[in-house]
One Martini backbone bead per residue (centre of mass of N, CA, C, O) as a GRO file, in nm:
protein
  178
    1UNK     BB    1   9.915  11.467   9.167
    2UNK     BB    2  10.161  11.399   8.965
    3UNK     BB    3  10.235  11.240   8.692
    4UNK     BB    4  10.509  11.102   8.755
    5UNK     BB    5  10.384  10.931   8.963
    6UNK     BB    6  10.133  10.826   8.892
    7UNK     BB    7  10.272  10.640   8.645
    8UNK     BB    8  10.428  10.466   8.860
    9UNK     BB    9  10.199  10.387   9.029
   10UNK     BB   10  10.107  10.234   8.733
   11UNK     BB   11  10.324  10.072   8.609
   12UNK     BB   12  10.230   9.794   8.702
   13UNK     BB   13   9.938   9.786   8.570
   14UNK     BB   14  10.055   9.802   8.291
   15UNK     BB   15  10.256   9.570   8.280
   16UNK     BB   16  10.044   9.341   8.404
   17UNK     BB   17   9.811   9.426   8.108
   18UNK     BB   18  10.045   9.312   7.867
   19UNK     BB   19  10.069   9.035   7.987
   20UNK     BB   20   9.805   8.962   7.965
   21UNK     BB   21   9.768   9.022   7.661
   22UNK     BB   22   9.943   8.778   7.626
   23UNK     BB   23   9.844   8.552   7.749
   24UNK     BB   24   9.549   8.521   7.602
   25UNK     BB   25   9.664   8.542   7.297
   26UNK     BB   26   9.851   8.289   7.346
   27UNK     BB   27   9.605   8.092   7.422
   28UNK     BB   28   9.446   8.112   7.192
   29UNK     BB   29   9.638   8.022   6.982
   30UNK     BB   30   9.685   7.759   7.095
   31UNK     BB   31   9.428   7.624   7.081
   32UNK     BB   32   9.391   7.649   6.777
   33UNK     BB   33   9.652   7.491   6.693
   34UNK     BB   34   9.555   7.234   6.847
   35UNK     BB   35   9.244   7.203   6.777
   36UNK     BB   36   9.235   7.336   6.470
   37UNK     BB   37   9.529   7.251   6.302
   38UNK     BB   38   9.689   7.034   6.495
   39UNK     BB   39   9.960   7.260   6.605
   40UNK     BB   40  10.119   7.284   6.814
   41UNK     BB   41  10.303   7.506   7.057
   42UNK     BB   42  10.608   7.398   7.250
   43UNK     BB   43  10.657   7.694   7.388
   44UNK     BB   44  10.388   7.816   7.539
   45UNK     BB   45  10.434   7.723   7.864
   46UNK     BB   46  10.648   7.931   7.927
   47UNK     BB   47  10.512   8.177   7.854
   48UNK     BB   48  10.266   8.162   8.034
   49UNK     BB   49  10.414   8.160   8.284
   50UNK     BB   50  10.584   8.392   8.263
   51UNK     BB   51  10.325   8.587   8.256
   52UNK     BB   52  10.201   8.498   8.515
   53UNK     BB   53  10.394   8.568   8.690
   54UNK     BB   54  10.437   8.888   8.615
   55UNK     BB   55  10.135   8.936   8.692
   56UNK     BB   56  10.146   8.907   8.968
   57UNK     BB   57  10.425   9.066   9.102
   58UNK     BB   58  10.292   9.335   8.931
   59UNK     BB   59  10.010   9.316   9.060
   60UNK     BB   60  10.053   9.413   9.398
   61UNK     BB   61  10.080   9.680   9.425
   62UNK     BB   62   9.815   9.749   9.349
   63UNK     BB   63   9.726   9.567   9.625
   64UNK     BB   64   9.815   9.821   9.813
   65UNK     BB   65   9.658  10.045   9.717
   66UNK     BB   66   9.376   9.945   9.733
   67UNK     BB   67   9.377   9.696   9.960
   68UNK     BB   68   9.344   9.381   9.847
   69UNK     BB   69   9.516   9.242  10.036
   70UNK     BB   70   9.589   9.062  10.265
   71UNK     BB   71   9.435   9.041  10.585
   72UNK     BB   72   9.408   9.093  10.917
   73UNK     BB   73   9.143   9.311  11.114
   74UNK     BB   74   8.996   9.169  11.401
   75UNK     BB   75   9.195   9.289  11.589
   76UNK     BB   76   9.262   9.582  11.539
   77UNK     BB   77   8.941   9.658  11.529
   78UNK     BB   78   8.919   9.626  11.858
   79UNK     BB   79   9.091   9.831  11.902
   80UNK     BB   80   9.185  10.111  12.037
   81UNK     BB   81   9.239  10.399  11.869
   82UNK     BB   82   9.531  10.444  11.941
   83UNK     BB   83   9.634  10.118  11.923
   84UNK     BB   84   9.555  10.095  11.636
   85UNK     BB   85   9.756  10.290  11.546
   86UNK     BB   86  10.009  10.165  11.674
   87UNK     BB   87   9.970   9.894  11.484
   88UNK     BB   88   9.970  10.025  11.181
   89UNK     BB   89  10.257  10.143  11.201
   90UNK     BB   90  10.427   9.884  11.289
   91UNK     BB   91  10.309   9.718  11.032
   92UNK     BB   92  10.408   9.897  10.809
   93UNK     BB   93  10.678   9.861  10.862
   94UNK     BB   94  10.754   9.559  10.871
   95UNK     BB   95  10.667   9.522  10.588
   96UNK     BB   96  10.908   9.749  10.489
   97UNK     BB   97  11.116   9.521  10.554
   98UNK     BB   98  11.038   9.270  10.401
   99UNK     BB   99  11.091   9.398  10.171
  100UNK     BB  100  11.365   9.491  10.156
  101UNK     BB  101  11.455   9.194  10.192
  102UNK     BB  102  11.318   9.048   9.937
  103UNK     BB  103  11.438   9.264   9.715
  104UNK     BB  104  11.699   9.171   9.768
  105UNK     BB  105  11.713   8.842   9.783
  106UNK     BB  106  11.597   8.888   9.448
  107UNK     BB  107  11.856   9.035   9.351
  108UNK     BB  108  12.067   8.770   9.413
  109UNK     BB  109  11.931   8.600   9.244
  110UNK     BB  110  11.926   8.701   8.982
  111UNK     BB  111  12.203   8.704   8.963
  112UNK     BB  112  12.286   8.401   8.997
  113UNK     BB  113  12.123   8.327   8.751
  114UNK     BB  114  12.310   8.527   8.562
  115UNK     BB  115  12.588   8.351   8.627
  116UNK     BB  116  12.514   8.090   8.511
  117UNK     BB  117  12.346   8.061   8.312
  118UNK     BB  118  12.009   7.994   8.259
  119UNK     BB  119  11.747   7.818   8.097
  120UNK     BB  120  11.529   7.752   7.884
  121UNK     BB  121  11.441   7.468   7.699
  122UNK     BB  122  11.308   7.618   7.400
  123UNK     BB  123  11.371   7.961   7.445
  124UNK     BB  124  11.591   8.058   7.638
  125UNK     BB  125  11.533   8.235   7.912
  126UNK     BB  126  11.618   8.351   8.117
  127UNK     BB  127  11.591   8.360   8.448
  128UNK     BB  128  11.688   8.647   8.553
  129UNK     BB  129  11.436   8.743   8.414
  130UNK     BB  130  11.220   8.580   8.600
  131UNK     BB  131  11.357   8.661   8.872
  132UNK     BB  132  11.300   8.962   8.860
  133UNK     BB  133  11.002   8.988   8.950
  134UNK     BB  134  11.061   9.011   9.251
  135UNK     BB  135  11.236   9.279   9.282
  136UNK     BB  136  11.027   9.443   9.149
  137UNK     BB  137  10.757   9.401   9.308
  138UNK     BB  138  10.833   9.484   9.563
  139UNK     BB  139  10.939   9.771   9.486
  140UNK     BB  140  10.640   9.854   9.399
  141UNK     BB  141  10.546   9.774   9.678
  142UNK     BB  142  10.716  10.019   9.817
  143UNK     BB  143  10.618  10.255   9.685
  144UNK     BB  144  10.301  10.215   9.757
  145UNK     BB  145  10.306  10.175  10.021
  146UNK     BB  146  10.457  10.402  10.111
  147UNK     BB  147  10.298  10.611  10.017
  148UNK     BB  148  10.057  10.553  10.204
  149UNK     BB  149  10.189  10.542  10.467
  150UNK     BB  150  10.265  10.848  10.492
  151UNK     BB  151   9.956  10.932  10.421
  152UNK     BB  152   9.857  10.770  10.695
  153UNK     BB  153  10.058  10.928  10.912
  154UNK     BB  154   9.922  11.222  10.801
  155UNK     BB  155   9.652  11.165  10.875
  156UNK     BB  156   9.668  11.075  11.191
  157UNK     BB  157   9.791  11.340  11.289
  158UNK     BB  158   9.542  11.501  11.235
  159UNK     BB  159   9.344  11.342  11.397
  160UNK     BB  160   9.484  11.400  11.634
  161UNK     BB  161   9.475  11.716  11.684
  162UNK     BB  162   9.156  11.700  11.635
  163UNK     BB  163   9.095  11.609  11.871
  164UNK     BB  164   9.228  11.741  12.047
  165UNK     BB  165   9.105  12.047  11.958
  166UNK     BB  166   8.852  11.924  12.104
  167UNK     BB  167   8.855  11.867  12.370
  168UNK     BB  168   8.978  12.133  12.473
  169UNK     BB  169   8.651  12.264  12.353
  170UNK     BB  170   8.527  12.115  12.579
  171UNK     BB  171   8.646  12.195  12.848
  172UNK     BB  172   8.564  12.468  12.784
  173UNK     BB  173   8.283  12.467  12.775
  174UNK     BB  174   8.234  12.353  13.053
  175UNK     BB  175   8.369  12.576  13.208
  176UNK     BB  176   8.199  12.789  13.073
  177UNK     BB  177   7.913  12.639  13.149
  178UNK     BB  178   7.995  12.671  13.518
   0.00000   0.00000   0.00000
């Protein structure tokens, strides 16, 4: 795998450990000022929110590359194995369909919310920033599931192959010790 791949494959993981450690560090000194110096800051819970949304939905590419994600596994895996390639191929599709909905849907809600220019009440940050973050994790999640579904269906069409390549041979050694 190419480094800018692997980069790219990792950037959610990046942008999603550099929120997280937002979020902790805002969380550590919010607490301190509230408990210990007794000045709360009123304006901690936007950016904590913030940074939860953004944890999670740039997170989630992450749980497709590695299988994290929820799923329901034991119809699938009851089916002969033809039928369940055929319903992984299926599934993989729909996945990628709903995604490229989400991602569009996304993307016009963020624009939508840039053109009201709405803002959060105490910092002003643009709605437009805080749902952009639902378009950028589908994309996110479209380029991991996009590869690996790839790489699944390249992995499926070999095995299929050297199925029949055994098949054959074993037929062929039947006939021949007849």
């Amino acid at each position: 795998m190419n480094i800018f791949l692997k980069l790219i494959l990792n950037l959610d993981l990046l942008l999603a450990s550099c929120m997280f450690i937002l979020l902790v560090s805002v969380t550590f000194v919010g607490v301190i000022m509230r408990y210990v110096i007794n000045q709360p800051f009123i304006w901690l819970e936007e950016v904590q929110l913030l940074s939860f949304v953004w944890i999670v939905f740039l997170s989630s590419g992450a749980a497709f590359r590695t299988g994290s994600h929820v799923a329901i596994e034991f119809i699938v895996d009851r089916l002969p194995r033809p039928f369940r390639m055929l319903a992984e191929v299926l599934i993989g599709i729909i996945v990628i369909g709903v995604l490229c909905y989400f991602a569009r849907a996304g993307f016009l809600l963020a624009y939508q919310m840039s053109l009201i220019n709405r803002q959060t009440n105490i910092l002003n940050i643009p709605y437009a920033l805080i749902y952009a973050v639902f378009p950028l994790g589908c994309v996110l999640m479209l380029v991991n599931y996009g590869y690996f579904f790839v790489y699944n269906i390249i992995v499926l069409c070999r095995n299929a192959r050297n199925i029949k390549l055994e098949n054959k041979a074993s037929k062929s050694l039947a006939k021949n010790s007849n």
